[in-house]
RODO-2510 file (C-alpha; in nm, 4 decimals, decimal comma):
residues 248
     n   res          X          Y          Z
     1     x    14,1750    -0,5341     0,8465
     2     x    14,4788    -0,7881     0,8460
     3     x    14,6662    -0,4821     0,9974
     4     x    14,4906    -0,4242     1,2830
     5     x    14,4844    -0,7928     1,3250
     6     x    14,8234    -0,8160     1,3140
     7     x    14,8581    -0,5546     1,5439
     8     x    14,6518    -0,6708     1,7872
     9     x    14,8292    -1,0276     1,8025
    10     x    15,1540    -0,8428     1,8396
    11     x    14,9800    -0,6413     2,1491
    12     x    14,9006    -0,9660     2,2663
    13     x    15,2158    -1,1416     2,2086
    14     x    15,4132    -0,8140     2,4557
    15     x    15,1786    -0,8584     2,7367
    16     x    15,2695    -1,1780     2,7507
    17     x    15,5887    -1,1203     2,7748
    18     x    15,5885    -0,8251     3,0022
    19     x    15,3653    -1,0842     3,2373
    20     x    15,6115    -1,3230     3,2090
    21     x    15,9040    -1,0622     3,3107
    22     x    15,6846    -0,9500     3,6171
    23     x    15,6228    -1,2835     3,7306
    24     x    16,0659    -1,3458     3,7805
    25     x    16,1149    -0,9837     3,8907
    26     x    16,1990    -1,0718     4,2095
    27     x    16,5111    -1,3864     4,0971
    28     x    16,6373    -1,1121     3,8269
    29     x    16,6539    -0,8843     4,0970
    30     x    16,8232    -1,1235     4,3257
    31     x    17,0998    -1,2799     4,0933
    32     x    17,1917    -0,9114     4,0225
    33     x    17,2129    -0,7647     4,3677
    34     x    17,4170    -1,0947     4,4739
    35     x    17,6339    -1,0477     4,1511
    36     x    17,6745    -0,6701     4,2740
    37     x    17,7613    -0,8000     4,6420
    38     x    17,9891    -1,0506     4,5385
    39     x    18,1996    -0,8112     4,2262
    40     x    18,2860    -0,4957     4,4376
    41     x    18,4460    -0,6269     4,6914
    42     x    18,7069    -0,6973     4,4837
    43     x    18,7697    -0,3608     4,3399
    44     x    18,9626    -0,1386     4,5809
    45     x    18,8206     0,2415     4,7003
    46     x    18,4666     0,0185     4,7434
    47     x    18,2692     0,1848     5,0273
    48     x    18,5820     0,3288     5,1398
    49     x    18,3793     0,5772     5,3471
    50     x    18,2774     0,2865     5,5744
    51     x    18,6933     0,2838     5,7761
    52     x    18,7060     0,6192     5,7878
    53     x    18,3694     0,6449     5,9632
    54     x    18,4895     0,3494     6,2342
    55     x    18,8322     0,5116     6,2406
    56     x    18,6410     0,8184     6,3192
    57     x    18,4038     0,6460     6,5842
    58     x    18,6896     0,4855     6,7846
    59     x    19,0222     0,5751     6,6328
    60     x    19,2601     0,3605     6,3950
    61     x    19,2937     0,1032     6,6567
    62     x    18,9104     0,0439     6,6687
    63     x    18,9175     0,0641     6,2653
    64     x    19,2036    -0,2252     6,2191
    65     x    18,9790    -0,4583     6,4686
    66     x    18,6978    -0,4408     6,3196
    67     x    18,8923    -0,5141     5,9508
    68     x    19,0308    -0,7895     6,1011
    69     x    18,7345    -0,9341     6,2368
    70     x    18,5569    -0,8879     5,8879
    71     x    18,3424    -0,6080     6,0189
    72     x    18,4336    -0,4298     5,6845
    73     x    18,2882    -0,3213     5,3481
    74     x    18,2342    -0,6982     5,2275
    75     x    17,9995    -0,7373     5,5299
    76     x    17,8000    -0,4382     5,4382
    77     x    17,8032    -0,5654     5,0883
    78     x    17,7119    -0,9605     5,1194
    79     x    17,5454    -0,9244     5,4459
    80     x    17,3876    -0,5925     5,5225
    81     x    17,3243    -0,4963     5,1327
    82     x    17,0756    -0,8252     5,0685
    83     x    16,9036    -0,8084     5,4026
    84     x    16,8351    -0,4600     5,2398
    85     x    16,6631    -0,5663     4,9749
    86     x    16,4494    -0,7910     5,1695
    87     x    16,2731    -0,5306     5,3514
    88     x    16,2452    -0,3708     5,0313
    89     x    16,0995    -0,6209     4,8721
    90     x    15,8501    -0,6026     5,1910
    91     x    15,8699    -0,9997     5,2327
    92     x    15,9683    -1,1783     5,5659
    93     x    16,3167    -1,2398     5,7108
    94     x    16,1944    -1,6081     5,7758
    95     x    16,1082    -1,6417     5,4241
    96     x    16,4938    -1,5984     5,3788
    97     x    16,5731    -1,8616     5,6283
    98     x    16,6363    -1,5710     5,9319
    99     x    16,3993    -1,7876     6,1767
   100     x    16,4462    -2,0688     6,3759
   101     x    16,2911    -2,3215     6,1243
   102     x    16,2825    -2,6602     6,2509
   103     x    16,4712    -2,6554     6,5691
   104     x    16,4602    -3,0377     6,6107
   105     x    16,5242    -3,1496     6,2600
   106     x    16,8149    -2,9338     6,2847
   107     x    16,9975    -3,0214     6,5384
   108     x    16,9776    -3,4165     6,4343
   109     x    17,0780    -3,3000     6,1517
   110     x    17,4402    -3,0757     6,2505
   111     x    17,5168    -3,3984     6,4737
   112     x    17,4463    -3,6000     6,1729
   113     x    17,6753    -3,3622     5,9630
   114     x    17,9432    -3,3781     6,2250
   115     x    17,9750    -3,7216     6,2047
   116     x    17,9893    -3,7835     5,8296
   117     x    18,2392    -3,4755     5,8524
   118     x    18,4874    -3,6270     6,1095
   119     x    18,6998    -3,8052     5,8178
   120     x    18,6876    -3,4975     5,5954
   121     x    18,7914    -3,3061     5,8963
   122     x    19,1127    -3,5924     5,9543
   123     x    19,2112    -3,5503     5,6302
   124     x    19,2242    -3,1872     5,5712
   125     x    19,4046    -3,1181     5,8781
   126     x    19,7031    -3,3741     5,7832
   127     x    19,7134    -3,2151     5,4628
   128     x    20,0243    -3,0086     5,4634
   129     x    19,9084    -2,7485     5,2346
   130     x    19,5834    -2,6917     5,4300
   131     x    19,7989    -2,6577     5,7250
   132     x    20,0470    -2,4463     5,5263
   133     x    19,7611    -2,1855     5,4127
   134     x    19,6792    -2,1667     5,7687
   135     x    19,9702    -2,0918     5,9454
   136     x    19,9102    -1,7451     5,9455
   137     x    19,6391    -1,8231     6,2005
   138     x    19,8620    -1,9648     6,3869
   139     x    20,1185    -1,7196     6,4025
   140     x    19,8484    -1,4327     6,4805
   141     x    19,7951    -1,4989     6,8469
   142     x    20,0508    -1,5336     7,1367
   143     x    19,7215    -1,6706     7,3990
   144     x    19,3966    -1,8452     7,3706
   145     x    19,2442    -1,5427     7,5493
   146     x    19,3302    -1,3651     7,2103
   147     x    19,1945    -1,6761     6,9648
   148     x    18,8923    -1,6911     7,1459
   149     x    18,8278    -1,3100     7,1483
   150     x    18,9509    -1,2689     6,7741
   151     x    18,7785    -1,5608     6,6474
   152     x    18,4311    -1,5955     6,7535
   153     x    18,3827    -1,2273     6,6606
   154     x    18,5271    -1,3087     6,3357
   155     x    18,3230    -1,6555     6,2489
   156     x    18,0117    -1,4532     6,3737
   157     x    18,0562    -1,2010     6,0987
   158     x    18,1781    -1,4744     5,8134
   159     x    17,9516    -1,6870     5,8659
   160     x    17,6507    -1,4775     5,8847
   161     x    17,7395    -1,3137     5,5478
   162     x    17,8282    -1,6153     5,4145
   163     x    17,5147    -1,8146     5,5305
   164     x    17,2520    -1,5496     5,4719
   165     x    17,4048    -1,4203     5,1576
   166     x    17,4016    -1,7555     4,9422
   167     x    17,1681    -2,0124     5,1584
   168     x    16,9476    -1,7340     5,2803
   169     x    16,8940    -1,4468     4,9907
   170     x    17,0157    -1,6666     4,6693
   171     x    16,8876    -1,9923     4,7807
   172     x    16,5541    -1,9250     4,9222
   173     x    16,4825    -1,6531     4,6785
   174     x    16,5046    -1,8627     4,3751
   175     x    16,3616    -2,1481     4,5558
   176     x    16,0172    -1,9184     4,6019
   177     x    15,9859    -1,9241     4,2101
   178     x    16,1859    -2,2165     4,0208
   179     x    16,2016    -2,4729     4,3808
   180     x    16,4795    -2,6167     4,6197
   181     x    16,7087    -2,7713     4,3488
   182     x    16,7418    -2,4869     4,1191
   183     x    16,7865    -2,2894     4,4181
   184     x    17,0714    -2,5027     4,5511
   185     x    17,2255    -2,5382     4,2336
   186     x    17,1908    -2,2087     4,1702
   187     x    17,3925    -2,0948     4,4768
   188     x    17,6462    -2,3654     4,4762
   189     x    17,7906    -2,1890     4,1626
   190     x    17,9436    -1,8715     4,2961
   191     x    17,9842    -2,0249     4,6450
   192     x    18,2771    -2,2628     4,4808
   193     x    18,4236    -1,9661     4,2854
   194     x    18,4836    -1,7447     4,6204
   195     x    18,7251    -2,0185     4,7375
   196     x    18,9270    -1,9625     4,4443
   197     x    19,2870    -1,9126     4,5875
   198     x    19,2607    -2,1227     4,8876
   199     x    19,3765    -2,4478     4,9664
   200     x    19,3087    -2,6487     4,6850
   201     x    19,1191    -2,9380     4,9036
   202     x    18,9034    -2,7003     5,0498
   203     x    18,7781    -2,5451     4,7147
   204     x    18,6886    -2,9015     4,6098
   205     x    18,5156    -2,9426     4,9043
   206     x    18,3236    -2,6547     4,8618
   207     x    18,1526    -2,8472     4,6242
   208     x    17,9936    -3,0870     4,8386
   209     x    17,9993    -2,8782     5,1468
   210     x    17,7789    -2,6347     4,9865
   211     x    17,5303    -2,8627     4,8806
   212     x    17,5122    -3,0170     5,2152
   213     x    17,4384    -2,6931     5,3512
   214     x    17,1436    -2,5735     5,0907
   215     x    17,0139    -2,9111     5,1895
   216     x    17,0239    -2,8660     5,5414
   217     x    16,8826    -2,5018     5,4585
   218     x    16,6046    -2,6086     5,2673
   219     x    16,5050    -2,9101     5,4901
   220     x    16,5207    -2,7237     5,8215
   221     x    16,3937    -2,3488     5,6317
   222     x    16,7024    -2,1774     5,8308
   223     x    17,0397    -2,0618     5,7798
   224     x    17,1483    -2,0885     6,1892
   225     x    17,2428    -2,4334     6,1459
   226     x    17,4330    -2,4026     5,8467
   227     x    17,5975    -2,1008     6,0252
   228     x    17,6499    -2,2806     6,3308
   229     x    17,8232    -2,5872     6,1580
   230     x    18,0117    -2,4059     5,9221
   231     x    18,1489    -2,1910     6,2337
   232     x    18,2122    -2,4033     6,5095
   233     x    18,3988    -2,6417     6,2497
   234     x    18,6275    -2,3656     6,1191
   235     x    18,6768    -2,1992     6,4421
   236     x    18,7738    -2,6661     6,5847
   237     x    19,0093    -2,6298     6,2952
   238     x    19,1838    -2,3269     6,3876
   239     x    19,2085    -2,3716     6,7836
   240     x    19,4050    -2,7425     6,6580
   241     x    19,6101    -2,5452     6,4386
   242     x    19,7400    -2,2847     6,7121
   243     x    19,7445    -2,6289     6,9315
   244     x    20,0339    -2,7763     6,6885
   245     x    20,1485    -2,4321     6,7065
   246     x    20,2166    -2,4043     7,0473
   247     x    20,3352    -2,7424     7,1042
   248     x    20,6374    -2,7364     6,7968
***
């Protein structure tokens, strides 16, 4: 008799547990797919088949642009991969902060941004190792016709994989079981650690900077306005570069 009521307390005590795994399926299987995203692009031979099909679609010309306007195995991975998964997972793309959210809360809010950013920006661009790790921009193009061509195609691909991949899949699937802060928190931590290795003022200010923008994800439920801060600042910062470029 105490057997089989130990046994049955035991059955008890694993369906528990097995209820409690089922109900935080869905972070587990987010924090692993982002780890996966974020850990192979760093190993080389990843996806490898992905240049030889575009060299194969429009020749090795057609294969370098699209490398060097990150249309490359990283965007599969950190864009591409976790939109994947969200169909999978048969849930919405505006549940992952693909929709327009509030339109009006967030514009007031990137003019907002861009004003309390304006010193930041001052500061970073008179830094001379800032400018220093950036000189390569510089040195890239011989016309604006070329910046603007190479750029915006560029900061269209960065920032989408960078927006969507930790505001949009991280932070808005962890936010749907443990809420916003976790979620923000959550993301900020391997958002820092990708800017390991450049300038060291901009990895500190991926601190902030990526808090401000799970904020402004989680307030407005979108990722377009993070995306459309983070690019249009990046690509102000590079057209001034080029500017002190061409004018030394």
């Amino acid at each position: 008799m105490r057997m089989r009521t130990t046994l049955a307390r035991a059955r008890e005590v694993l369906r528990g547990e097995l209820r409690q795994v089922e109900a935080h399926w869905r972070p587990t299987l987010i924090v692993a797919c982002a780890a996966v995203a974020l850990l192979l692009p760093k190993y080389p031979g990843t996806l490898e088949w992905f240049p030889a099909l575009l060299k194969a679609i429009g020749g090795v010309a057609f294969a370098r642009t699209c490398a060097d306007v990150h249309f490359d195995q990283t965007f599969l991975l950190q864009g591409i991969f976790p939109l994947l998964i969200v169909f999978a997972m048969r849930e919405k793309l505006s549940d992952y902060g693909l929709g327009l959210g509030n339109v009006r809360l967030g514009l007031k809010m990137c003019a907002l941004f861009y004003v309390l950013y304006i010193p930041c920006f001052v500061v970073l661009f008179l830094n001379p190792g800032f400018q220093q790790y950036y000189a390569s921009v510089a040195n890239s193009y011989a016309t604006w016709g070329a910046f603007f061509a190479s750029q915006i195609l560029t900061l269209i691909f960065l920032c989408f994989r960078t927006e969507f991949l930790f505001r949009g899949f991280i932070l808005f699937g962890i936010k749907k079981n443990y809420g916003p802060y976790a979620a923000m928190l959550m993301q900020l931590i391997p958002y820092v650690m990708v800017h390991v290795g450049k300038a060291q003022l901009e990895a500190l200010g991926s601190l902030p900077v990526g808090l401000a923008l799970a904020y402004l994800a989680v307030r407005t439920g979108s990722i377009w306005y993070g995306a459309l801060l983070h690019g249009s600042i990046a690509l102000l910062f590079n057209a001034l570069i080029l500017l002190r470029h061409f004018l030394t």
